[in-house]
N, C-alpha and C positions, 0 to 999 in steps of 0.2 A: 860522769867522772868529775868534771869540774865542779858539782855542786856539791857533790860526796867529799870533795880535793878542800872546798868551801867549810863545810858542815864539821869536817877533823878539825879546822885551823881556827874558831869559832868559841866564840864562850858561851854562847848561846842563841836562842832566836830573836835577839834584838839586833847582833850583831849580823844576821845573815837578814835581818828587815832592813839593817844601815845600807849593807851592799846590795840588795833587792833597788833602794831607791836611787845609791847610784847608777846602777845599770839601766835603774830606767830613765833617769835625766839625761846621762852619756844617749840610750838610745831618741830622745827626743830631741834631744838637740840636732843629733845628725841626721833625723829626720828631717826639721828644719834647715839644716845648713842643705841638704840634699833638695829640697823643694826650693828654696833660695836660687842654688845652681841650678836648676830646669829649669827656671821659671828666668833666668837671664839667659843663660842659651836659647833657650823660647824663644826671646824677644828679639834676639843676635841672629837668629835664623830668618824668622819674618824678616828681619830690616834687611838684610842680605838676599831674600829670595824676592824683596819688592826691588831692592834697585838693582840685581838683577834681569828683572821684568822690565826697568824703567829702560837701562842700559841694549837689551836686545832690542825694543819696540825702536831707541834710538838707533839704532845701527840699524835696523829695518827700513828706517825711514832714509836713513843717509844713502844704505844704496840702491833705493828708489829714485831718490831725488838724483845720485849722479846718474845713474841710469839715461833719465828725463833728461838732464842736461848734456850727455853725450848723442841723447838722442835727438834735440834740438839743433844743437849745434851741425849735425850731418844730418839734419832735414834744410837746414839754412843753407848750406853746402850744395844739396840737390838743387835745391829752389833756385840758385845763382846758377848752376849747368845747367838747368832746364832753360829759364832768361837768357844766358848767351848761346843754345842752341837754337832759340827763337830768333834771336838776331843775326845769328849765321848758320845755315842749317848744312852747309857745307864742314865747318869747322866741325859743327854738332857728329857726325855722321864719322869725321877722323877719329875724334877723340874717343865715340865710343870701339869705334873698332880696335883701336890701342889700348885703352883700358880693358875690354870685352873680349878674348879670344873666341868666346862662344856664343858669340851675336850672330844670329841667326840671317843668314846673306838673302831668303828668300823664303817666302809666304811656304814652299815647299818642302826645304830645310826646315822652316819653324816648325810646321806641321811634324815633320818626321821626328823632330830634338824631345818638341810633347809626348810624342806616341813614346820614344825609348824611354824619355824616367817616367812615365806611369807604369809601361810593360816591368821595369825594373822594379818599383814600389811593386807589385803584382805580385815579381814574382818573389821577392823577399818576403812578404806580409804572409803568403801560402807556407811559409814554417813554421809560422806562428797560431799556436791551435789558440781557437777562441777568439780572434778579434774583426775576424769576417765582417759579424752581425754589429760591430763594435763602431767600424771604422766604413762612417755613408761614401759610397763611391759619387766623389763629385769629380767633372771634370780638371777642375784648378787644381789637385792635390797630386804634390808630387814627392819623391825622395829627395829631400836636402843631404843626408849625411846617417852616419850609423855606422856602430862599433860596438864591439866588448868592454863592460867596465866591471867593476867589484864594488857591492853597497856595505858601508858600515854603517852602526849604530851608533845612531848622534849623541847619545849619552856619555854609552860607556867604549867608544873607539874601537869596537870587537866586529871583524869580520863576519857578513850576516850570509849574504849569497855570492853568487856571480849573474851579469844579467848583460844583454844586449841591447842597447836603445837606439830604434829609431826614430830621426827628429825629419819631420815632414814642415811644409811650407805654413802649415796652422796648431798643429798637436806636438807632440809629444810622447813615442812610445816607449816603455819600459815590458821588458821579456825575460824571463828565466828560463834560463836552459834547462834543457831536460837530462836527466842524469845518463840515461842510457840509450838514447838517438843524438847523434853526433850533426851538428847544424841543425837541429827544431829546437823551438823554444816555445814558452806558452805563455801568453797573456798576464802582466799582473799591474798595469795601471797606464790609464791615458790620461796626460793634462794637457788642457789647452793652452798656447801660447801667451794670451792675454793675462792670465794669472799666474804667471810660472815667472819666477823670478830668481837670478843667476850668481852667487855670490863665490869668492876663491879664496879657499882657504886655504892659511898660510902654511908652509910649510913647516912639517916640528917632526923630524925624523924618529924612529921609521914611519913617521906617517906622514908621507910628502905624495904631490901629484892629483890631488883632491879640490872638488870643487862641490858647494852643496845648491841643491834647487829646494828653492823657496815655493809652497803651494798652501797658502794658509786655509786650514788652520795646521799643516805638518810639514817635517821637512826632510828632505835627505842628504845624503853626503853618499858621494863615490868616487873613485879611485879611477885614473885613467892608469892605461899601461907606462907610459911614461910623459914628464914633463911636453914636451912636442905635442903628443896627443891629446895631451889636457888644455894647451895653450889652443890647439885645433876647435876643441870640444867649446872654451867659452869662447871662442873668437865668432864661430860658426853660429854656437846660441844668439847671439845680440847683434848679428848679422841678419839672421833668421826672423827676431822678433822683430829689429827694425823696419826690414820690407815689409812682414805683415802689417804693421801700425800705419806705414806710406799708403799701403795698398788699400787698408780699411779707409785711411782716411780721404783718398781719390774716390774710391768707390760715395762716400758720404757724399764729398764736396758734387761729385755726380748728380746723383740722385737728389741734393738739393736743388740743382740748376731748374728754373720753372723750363717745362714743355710746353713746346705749342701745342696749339689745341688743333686736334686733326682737321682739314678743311671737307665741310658736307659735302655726299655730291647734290649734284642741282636735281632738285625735283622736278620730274614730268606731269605731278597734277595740278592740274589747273587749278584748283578744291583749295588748294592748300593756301594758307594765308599768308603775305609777306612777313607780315611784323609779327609772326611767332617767334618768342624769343626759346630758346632751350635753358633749362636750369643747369649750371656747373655741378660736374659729378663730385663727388666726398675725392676721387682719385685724383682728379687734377689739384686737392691744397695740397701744401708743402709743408711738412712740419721741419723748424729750422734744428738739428742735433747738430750742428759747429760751432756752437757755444761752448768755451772752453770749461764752463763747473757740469755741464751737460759731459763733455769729451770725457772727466777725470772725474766725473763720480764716483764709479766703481773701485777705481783705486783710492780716493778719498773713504770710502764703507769701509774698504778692507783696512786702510789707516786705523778708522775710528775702530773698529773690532779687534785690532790686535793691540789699540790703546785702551780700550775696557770703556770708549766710550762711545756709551748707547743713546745716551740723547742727541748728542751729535750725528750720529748716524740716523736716526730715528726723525729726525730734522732736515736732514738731507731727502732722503724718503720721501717726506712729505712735503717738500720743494719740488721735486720732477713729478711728486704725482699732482702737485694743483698747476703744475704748466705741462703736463700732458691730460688734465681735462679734459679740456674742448676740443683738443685737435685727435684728426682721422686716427685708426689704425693701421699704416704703412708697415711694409717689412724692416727697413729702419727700426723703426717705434718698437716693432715685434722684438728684433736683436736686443735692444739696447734692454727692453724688458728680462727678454730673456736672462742676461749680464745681473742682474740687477735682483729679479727672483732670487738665482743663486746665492747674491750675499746675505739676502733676506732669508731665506733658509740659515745661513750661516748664523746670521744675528739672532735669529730663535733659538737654534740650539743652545748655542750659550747664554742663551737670558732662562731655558728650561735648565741648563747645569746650574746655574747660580741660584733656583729655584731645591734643587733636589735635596732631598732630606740627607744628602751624603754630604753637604755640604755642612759648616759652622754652622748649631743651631743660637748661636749667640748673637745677644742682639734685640731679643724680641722682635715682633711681628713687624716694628716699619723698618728693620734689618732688609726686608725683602721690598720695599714700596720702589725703591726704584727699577728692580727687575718687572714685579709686578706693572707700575703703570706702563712700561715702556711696550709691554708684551698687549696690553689693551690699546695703548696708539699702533701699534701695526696689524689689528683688528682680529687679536687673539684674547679674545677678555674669556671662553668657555675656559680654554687652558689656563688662562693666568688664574684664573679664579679654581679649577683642580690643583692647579700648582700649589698655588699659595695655603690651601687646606693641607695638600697632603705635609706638608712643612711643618705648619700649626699641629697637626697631628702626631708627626713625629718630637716634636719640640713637647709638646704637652706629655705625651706618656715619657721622654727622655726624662722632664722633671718630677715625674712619679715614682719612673723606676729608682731616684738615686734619692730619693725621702728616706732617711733611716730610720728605722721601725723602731719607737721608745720604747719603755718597758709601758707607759703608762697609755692604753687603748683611747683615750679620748684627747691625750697630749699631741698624737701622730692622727688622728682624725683634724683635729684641728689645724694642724699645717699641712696633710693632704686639704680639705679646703680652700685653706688660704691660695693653695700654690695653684689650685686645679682653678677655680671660678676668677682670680685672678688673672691667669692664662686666660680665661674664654672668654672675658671681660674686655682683656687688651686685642683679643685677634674680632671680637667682634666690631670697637671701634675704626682699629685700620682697615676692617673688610667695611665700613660704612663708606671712610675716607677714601677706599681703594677705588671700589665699584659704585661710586652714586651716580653715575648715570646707566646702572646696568641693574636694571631693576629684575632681571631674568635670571640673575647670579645669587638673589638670595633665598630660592628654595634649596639649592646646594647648601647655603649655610648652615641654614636649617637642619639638614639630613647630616653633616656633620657634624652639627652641635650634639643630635640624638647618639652617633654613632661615638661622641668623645664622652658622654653621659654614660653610656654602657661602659666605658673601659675603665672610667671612675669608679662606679657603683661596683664592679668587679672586684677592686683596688680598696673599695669601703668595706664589702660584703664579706671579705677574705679575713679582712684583720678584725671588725665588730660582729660576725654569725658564726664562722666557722669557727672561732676561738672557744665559743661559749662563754659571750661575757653575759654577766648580769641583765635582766631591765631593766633594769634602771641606768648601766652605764649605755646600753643600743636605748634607752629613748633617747638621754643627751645629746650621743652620737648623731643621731638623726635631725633632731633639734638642732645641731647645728650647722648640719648641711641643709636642711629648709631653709637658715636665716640663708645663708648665703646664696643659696639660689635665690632667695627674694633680693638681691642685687642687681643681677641683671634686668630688672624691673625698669633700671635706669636708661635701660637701651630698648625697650620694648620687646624684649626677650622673655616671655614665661615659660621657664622649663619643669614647676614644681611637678605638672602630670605625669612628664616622663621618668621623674625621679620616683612618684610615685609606684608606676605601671612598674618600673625595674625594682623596687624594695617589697614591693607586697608579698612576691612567694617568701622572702626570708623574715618580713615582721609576722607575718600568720606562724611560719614555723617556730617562732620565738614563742610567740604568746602561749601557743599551744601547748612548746615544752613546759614554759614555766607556769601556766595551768596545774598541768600533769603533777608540777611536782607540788602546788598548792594542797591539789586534793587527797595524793599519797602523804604529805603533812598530817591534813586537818584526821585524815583516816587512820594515822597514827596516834593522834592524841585521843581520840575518839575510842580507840580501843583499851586506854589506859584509863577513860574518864572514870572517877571518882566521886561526880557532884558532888563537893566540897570549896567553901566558900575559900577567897584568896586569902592569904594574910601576908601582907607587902614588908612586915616588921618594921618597917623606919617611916615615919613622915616625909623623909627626901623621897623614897620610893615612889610612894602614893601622891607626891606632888609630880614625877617623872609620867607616870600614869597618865594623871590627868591632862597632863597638858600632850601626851603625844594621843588620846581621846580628841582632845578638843583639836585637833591636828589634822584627824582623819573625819572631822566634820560632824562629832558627836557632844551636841552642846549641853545634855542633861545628864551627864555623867554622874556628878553628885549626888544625886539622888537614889546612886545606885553602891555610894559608898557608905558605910559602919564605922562602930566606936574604934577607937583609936587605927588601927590600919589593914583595920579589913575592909574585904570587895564584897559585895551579896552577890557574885557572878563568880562562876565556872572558870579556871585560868584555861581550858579548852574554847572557852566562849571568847574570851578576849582575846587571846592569840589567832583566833580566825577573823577575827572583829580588825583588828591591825592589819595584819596577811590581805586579807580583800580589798578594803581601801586601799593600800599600799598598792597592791596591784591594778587597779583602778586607777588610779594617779597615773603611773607611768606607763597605763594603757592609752589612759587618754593623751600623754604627748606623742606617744606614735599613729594617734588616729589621722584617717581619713575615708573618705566613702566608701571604698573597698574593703574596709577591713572592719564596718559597723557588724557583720551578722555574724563573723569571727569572735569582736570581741564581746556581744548580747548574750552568744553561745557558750564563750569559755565563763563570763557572768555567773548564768541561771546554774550550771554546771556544778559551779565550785557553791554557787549556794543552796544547791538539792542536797549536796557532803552535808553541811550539817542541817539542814531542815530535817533532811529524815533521819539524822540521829537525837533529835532533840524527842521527833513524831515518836521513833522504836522507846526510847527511854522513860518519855508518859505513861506510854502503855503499858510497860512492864515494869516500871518500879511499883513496889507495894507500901513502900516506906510514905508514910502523909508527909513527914519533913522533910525530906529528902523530895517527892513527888510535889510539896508547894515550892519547893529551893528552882526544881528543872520548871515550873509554869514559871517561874522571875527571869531566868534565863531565857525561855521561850520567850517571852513578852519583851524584853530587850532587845532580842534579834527579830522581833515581828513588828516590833512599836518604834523600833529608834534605827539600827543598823541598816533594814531596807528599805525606810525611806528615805535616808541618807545618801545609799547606794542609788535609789534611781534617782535622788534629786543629782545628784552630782556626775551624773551618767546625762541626765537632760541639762546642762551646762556647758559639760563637754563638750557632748554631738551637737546639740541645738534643737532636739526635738526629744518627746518622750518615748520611754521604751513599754510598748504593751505587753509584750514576754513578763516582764519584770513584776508591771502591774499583774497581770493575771498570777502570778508565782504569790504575790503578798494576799489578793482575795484567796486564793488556796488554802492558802498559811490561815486565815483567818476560819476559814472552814472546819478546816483541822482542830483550830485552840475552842470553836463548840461543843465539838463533839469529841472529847479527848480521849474518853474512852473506846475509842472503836478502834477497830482493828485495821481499815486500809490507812494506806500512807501517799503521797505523794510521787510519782515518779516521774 
């Protein structure tokens, strides 16, 4: 309607080309002003979702560190009532009974206070289906505390469940209720103490009474029933983690004290030698863990992993592992490893996410060098080095897929090329730089390089075979993905074989086609011939002639030209004479060993087409002028054209072709005896 609205209002088609071109300026522009606008919101997005990031990691850190410092401060605290119960053990003993109502008056009482909160934890844990096998029954573990809360969604503030948690003297349980059994609930995560970290969030109505636990790498947020019970739930948290941190670290300072060494008993045999000495067991050293970068490793890892840095952590790692070298394996040693795997697990995963092809493939290949080496210093170089392929791999076909296909088949050959062996170029220097001391990692590269070749050759084969271009424009084609694979020449890389092995079924089905249509050609002119000599009428003609003759390697051409612009040959003879060399040429730029008895075959082939029509036409012309016109013709194509043909067939390939040869003594057999009746086949 608008253009019909257009077309009435109009004087003509210039004036509907005027407003064609404003509409398309109007539309380009706003195309531009619209890529302008995303392309700043882009940037306004990143810089807000980095200091973002910057801003949480800060506040992460902040209430770590108070944390640390409340927790100091009421270890210093202890430390001074431990001191002055040492010095008055009387005082010691009021103070805790006044602070302590539930200080246990006697070894029997204490005994019985153990037995009820584990009976208690017992029989709570029995409604909770699934955490049986979950939750090891040690004797120290008991019920601290536990209630009902409501989990939201740390995003978007949306009520997710309802759940039950119980906090015990070292975990951490979380339960959902079960819809339709009134008191069970069932299993849906336990965290340990030592990583669970307690943050309270403020109040912002109606979303008040909330507090979120920190358990990197995720987090929650839940709802107490009211203010009281939320102030219960942190007070109780950081109450809870503190004894454990006292208790772990008594238990250390423990286990570090040296042991006497048991006293022998005295031996009864006489036999026996005084001065035998005994060797010290591996059990009695001591490895010292109350070094404080030793104590706050694990929480320094988990620092560096939620600040994205992995050398730093990576660095850490490799400080506890060269000062736990030499010394024993104790259960100490065993924990703290334990501790410490886990984060190591953690700092894999995310150095394999920064790895994955879901990620930015921008950047090129040293985009990834720092994920990569950091994943070989924690002695994952099989992975880093899968990793970092499958990346390349998706990076490489990303920039194939978004090559826009020109109209012109060797324009778009040309920048697939460029783009593809440049890519293999650039990922095989950083896999040099990556992995040089992992000399195990580059048969991988190798099987990827074959398997990025295939998805090229795919990409090649599609737009220069399937289309049905010319031979001449698939030998260029091909011509110039050879050059460029003789690039990587630079790096000790030769992949021509492979390109060859994947091009061959589609150059043989070329050649063959345009064979085919050679000798339905020549078999066409052939049924028209006339034996009558050329006449080119213009001297430009007969100069175009000769030189596209001497072109296709035929240097005694004159000999075979007449008064003013005649040919003494056949225009059948000559156009096959052109047609075969021509084809020949641009057989030989797509040769290679595979495709020699291919192209000797489609040869001999298109040249029995006219051998046996020169042979049938001896025989049966009666005319003497006409019958000496077809022996000059003959004798051209037996004297000059196929030796032409295999000299420049033996150029090409580099050795002679005996098919070829034996085809011209044939030929010569024939022009003896021209009278007879067999022919050549």
């Amino acid at each position: 309607e608008y253009v019909k609205q257009l077309s009435q209002q109009s004087d003509g088609d210039r004036d509907l080309q005027e407003h064609r071109q404003r509409i398309q300026a109007l539309s380009e522009e706003t195309a531009q002003s619209l890529k302008r606008n995303v392309y700043q919101n882009y940037r306004q997005f990143i810089e807000t979702a980095r200091e973002i990031s910057y801003l949480e990691s800060e506040m992460y850190q902040l209430s770590h560190i108070l944390t640390e410092q409340k927790g100091i401060m009421e270890a210093v605290t202890q430390a001074l009532l431990l001191q002055a119960d040492r010095d008055d053990p009387a005082l010691g003993a009021r103070r805790a009974a006044a602070t302590d109502p539930f200080l246990p008056l006697s070894a029997k009482e204490a005994a019985a206070s153990e037995e009820g909160r584990q009976r208690t934890l017992t029989t709570l844990l029995e409604k909770v289906e699934g955490c049986r096998d979950l939750l090891p029954e040690s004797p120290g573990k008991y019920l601290v505390y536990n209630g009902d809360l409501v989990e939201y969604d740390a995003d978007h503030m949306a009520q997710i469940q309802r759940v039950h948690a119980f906090l015990m003297n070292d975990c951490l349980l979380v339960a959902t209720a079960l819809p339709n059994r009134r008191g069970a609930y069932r299993y849906d995560a336990l965290y340990p103490l030592d990583g669970l970290a307690v943050v309270n969030v403020k109040d912002n109505p109606p979303m008040k009474d909330m507090f979120k636990l920190l358990m990197f790498p995720e987090s929650r947020i839940f709802q107490a029933e009211n203010a009281k019970i939320k102030k219960e739930w942190l007070e109780v948290l950081e109450e809870t983690k503190r004894n454990r941190a006292l208790s772990e670290k008594r238990r250390l300072e423990q286990e570090a004290l040296p042991r006497p060494a048991p006293t022998p008993p005295e031996s009864t045999n006489p036999f026996e030698e005084d001065d035998e000495e005994e060797e010290p067991s591996a059990e009695e050293e001591v490895v010292d863990l109350s070094l404080e970068w030793v104590q706050e490793l694990p929480e320094d890892l988990d620092v560096c992993i939620a600040q994205r840095d992995f050398e730093g952590a990576v660095d850490l790692l490799d400080k506890l592992n060269e000062y736990l070298g030499d010394k024993p394996v104790n259960q100490p040693v065993k924990e703290l490893r334990a501790k410490v795997d886990e984060r190591v697990r953690q700092l894999t995963d995310v150095l394999v996410f920064e790895l994955s092809p879901d990620r930015s493939l921008r950047g090129g290949p040293r985009a990834t060098r720092r994920a990569v080496s950091q994943l070989i210093r924690l002695g994952q170089s099989t992975k880093a080095c899968e990793l970092f392929l499958k990346n390349r791999a998706a990076a490489v076909q990303t920039a194939i897929r978004q090559l826009r296909i020109e109209g012109a088949t060797l324009l778009y050959i040309h920048k697939l090329c460029h783009v593809f062996f440049t890519s293999l170029l650039e990922t095989a220097r950083e896999f040099e730089t990556d992995f040089a001391g992992n000399n195990g990692c580059y048969s991988a590269f190798v099987v990827w390089a074959r398997s990025s070749m295939r998805m090229f050759v795919d990409a090649f084969s599609k737009q220069v075979f399937d289309s049905k271009e010319s031979l001449s424009t698939a030998a260029e084609c091909v011509k110039v993905a050879k050059e460029h694979c003789k690039q990587l020449s630079e790096i000790g890389l030769d992949l021509t074989f492979i390109i060859h092995a994947l091009l061959v079924k589609d150059i043989k089905g070329a050649l063959q086609s345009y064979k085919d249509i050679i000798i339905e050609a020549t078999k066409h002119r052939n049924s028209e011939e006339m034996w009558r000599k050329m006449n080119l009428m213009t001297p430009e003609a007969l100069g175009k002639l000769r030189e596209e003759m001497r072109s296709c390697g035929v240097g005694n051409f004159d000999q075979y030209t007449g008064d003013d612009c005649w040919v003494n040959l056949s225009y059948t003879v000559v156009a096959f004479t052109k047609q075969t060399m021509a084809f020949l040429e641009e057989a030989l730029k797509l040769y290679f060993p595979e495709l020699h008895m291919v192209l000797l075959e489609s040869l001999v082939e298109i040249i029995l087409v006219a051998v046996q029509h020169v042979d049938y036409s001896l025989r049966c012309e009666q005319d003497p002028e006409k019958k000496a016109f077809i022996r000059q013709n003959a004798s051209f194509l037996y004297e000059t054209v196929l030796p032409v043909v295999e000299k420049r067939f033996e150029e090409g390939v580099g050795k002679p072709a005996k098919q070829l040869q034996d085809l011209r003594n044939a030929s010569r057999l024939m022009r003896v005896n021209p009278e007879s009746t067999t022919s050549v086949v």
